[in-house]
C-alpha positions in Angstrom: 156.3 61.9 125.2 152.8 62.4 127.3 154.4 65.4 129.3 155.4 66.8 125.5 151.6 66.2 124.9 150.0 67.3 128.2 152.1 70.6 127.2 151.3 71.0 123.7 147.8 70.4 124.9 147.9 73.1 127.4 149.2 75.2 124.7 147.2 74.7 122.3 144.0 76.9 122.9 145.8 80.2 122.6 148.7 82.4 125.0 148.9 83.1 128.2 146.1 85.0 129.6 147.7 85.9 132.8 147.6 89.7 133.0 145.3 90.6 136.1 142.1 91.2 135.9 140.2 94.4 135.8 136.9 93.2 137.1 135.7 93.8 140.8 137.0 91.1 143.2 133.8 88.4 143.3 131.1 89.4 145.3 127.5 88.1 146.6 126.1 91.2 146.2 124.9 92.9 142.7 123.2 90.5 140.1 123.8 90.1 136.9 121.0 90.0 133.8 120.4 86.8 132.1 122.1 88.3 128.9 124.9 89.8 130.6 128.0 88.8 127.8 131.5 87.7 128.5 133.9 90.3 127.1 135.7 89.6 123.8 138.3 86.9 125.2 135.6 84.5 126.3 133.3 85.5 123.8 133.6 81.8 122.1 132.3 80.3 125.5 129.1 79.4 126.2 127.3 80.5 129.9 127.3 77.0 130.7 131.2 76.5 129.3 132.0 79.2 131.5 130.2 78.0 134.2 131.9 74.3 133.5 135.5 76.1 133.9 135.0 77.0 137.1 134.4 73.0 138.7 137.9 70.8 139.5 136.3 66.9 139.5 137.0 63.8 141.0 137.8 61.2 138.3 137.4 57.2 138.8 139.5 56.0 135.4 140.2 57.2 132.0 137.2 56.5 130.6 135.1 58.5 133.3 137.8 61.6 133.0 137.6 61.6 129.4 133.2 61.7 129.6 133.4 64.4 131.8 135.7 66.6 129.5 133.9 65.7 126.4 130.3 65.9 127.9 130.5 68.7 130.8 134.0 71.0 129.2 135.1 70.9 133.2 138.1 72.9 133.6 139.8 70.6 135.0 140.3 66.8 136.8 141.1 64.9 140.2 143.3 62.0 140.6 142.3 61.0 144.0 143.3 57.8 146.5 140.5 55.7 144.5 141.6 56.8 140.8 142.8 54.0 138.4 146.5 55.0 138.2 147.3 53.8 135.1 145.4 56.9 133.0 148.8 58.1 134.3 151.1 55.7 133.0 148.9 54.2 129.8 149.2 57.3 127.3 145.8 57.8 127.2 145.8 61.3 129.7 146.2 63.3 126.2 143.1 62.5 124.9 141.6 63.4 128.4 142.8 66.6 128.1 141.9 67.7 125.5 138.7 66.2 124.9 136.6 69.4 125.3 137.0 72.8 123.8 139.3 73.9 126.6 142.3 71.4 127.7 141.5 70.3 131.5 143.8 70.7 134.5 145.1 67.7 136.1 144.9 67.7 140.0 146.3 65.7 143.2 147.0 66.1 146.9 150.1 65.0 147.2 152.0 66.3 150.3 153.8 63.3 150.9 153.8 61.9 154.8 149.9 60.3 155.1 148.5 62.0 152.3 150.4 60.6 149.5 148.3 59.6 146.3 151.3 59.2 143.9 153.8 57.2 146.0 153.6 53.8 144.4 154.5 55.9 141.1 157.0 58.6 142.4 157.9 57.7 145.7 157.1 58.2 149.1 158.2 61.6 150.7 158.3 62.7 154.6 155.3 64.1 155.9 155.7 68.1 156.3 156.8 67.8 160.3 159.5 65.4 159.7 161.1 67.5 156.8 161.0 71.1 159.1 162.7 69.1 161.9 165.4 67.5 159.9 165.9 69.3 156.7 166.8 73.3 155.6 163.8 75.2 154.1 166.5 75.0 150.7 166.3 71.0 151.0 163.1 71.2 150.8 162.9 73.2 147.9 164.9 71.2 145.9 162.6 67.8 147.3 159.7 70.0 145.9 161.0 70.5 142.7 162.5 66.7 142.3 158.8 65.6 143.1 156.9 68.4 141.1 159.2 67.4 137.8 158.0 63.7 138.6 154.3 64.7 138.5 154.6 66.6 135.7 156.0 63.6 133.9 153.1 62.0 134.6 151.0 65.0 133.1 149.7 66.2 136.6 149.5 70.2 136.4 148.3 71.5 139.7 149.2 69.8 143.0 147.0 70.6 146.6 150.1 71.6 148.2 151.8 72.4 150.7 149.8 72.7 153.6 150.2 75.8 155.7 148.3 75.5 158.4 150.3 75.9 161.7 149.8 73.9 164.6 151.8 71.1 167.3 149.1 69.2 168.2 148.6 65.5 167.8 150.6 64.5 164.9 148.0 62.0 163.9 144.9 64.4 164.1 143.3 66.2 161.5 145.8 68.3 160.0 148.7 67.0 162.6 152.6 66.2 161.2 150.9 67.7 157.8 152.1 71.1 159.6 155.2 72.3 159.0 155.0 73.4 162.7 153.1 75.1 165.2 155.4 78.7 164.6 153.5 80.5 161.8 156.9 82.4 161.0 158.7 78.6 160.2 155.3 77.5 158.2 156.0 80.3 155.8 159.3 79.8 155.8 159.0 76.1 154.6 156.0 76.4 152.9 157.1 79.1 150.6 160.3 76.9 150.1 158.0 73.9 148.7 156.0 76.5 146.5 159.3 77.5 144.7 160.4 73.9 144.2 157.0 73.0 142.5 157.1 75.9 140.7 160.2 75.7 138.7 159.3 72.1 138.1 156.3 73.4 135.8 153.6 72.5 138.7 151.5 74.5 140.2 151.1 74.7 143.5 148.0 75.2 145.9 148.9 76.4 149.8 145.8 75.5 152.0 143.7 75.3 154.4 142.6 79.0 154.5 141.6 80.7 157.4 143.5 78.1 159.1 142.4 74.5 160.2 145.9 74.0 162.6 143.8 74.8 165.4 140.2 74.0 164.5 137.7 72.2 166.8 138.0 68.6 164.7 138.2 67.0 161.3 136.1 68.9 158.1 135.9 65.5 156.8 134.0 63.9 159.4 132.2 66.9 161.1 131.6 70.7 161.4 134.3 72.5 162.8 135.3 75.5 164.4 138.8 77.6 165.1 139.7 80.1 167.5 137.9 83.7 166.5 139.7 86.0 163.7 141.3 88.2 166.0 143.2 85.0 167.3 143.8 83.9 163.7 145.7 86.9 163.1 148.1 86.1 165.0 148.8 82.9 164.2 146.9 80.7 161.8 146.7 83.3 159.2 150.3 84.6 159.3 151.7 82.9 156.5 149.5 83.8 154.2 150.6 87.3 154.7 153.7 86.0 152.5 152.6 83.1 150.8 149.5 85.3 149.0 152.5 86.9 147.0 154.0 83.4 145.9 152.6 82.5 143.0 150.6 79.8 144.6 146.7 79.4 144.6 144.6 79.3 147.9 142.8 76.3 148.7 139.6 77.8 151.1 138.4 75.2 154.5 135.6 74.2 155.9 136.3 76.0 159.1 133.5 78.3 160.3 135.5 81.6 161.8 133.8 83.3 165.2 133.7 86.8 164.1 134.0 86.6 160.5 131.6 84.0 158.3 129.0 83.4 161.2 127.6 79.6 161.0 128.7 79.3 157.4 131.9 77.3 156.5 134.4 79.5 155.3 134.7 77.8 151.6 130.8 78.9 151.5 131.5 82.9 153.0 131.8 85.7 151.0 133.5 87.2 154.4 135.8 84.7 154.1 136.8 85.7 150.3 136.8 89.3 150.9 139.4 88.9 153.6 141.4 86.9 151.2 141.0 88.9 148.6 141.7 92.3 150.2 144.3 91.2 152.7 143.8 94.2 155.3 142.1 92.4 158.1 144.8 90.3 159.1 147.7 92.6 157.2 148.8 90.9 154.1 148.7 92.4 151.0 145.7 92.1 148.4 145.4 88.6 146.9 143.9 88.3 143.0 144.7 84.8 142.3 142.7 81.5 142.2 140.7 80.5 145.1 139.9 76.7 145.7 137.6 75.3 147.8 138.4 71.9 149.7 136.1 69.6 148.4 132.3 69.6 148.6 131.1 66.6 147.6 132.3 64.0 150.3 133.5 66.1 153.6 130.7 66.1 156.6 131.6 69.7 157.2 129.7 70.5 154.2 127.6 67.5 152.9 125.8 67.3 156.3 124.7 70.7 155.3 124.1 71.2 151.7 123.4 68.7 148.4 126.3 69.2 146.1 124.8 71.7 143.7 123.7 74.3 146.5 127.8 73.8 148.1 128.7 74.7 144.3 126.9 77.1 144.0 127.0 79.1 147.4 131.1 78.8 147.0 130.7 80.5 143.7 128.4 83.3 145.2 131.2 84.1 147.9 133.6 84.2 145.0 135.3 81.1 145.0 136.8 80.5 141.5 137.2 76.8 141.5 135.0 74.1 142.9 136.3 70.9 144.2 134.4 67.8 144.6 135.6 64.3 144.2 132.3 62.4 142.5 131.5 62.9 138.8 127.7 61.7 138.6 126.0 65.0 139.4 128.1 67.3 137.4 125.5 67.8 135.2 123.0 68.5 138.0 126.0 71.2 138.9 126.0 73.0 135.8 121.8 73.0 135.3 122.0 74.6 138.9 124.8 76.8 138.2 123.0 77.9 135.0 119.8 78.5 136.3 121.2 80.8 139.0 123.1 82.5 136.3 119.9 83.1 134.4 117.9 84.0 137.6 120.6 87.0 138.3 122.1 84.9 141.4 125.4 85.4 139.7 127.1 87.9 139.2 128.1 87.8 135.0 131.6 90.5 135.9 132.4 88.0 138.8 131.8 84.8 136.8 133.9 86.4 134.6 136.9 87.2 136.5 136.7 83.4 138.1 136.9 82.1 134.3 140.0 84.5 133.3 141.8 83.4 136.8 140.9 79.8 136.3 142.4 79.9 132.5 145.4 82.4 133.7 146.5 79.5 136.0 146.3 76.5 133.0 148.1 79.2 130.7 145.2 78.7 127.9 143.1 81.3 126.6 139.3 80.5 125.6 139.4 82.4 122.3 142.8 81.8 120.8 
């Protein structure tokens, strides 16, 4: 019955919106005037409801997820290690949902292996290392789609997985037996395997750490890091998303900062970063015009050492990230006043802003202005 709701809910502000956009790809450059105005289809949204679409929250319980849809319209919410499971489990995700104008998304990172949030309520599952050593890339679709059916059971929409980043190192380090392996070619292989299972299981699926963290200098969460230079990356790190940025999946963007393309900025943070996503032709994948995540913001050294929360927001939005993570919800609304005020100031770009909202809504499967 709540996956019946979760899906009349996700239904219920109009069709589809998924055609592509026509808008230029994001970009820091070119601002926008204060009264620059959404095109018909997100005409009924306010700048700041806009702005609101484009933030993915941590949630504590229930009660806090359902204040930060009815107060702040986010577009959508994080179950993390620390969420109360039983918003899961209780009924009471519906009203979540769809306690703002536009229903929310409902996140997790569940990999399985050591980054399992749902195990207690679906099961554990072999980390990513284990299941390329001992199980064809067709098992592993069908694991995918077993598991994604589970989640969406529990109303769960969009799942931080898998991860693609390609390395052999120490299985317990940062990204470690999270890897599929350290040969780019099997990553894809198994990683586009897990992104049909969650797809035909109604869960969408998010392949990450863009540019590449397999090889990076350390762990986002507790420092800055750094990888081997771009022209390295292209032969390694970044090979799967040559095939995985025609999947279907969403691109979750790193911490990482990349010698020769984003300088001393993280990657999640570099419009460099974007464009090579986006365009595809500097490491010879094909153009990308789907939804870009950022790894979160709000709790990973990488970037809090650096930036308060609302100038991470709001510099990932500049490069042209559509959707920005962070796992806290008491400075949302410091967020959105920032986000606004840039808005306002011509910081933003109104056609990019745009083009984020239409992506962010495409992947829900609502429309603003049904």
């Amino acid at each position: 019955v709540l996956t019946g709701l979760v899906v009349v809910a996700l239904s219920a502000c109009g069709g589809n919106t998924s055609e592509p956009s026509k808008e230029p790809s994001p970009s820091s450059s070119g601002k926008a005037p204060a009264t620059a105005a959404p095109a018909a289809d997100l005409a009924c949204l306010s700048t700041r409801d806009r702005l609101a679409q484009l933030l993915m929250v941590g949630v504590k319980d229930a009660d806090d997820a359902r204040a930060l849809v009815r107060d702040h319209h986010v577009g959508g919410i994080f179950v993390g290690s620390w969420t109360k499971k039983e918003m899961l489990t209780d009924g009471s995700l519906h009203d979540v949902v769809t306690a703002g104008p536009i229903p929310a998304a409902v996140s997790v990172d569940e990999e399985g292996g050591r980054v399992s949030r749902l195990k207690d309520l679906i099961g554990p599952s072999p980390s990513a290392r284990e299941l390329a050593a001992t199980q064809a890339p067709e098992q592993v679709q069908a694991l995918s789609q077993e598991r994604g059916q589970k989640m969406k059971d529990l109303g769960i929409t969009i799942d931080f997985a898998p991860d693609a980043d390609v390395t052999d190192g120490d299985p317990d380090g940062a990204i470690g037996d999270r890897s599929y392996s350290g040969d780019p070619q099997k990553v894809a292989e198994y990683a586009e395997a897990a992104v049909r299972g969650y797809q035909a299981s109604g869960v969408r699926a998010v392949v990450k750490h863009f540019p590449g963290h397999g090889h990076a200098s350390g762990d986002s969460h507790t420092n800055g890091v750094v990888t081997p230079p771009l022209e390295q990356l292209k032969d390694n790190d970044l090979v799967p998303y040559r095939s995985l940025v025609t999947s279907g999946a969403a691109v979750m963007i790193g911490h990482m900062q990349v010698p020769g393309l984003t300088g001393d900025d993280p990657s999640s943070l570099s419009p460099a970063a974007v464009e090579l996503l986006r365009k595809g032709t500097g490491y010879g994948a094909p153009a990308y015009d789907g939804v870009i995540f950022t790894d979160d913001l709000s709790s990973m050294a990488a970037i809090t050492d650096r930036f308060p929360i609302e100038e991470a927001v709001l510099k990932s939005i500049k490069a042209g990230v559509d959707w920005a993570l962070s796992v806290s919800t008491e400075r949302v609304g410091s967020v959105l006043d920032r986000l606004e005020s840039a808005y306002n100031a011509g910081e933003l770009n109104g056609d990019a802003i745009n083009a984020s909202v239409r992506r962010v809504l495409a992947f829900k499967g609502v429309a603003a202005c049904g």
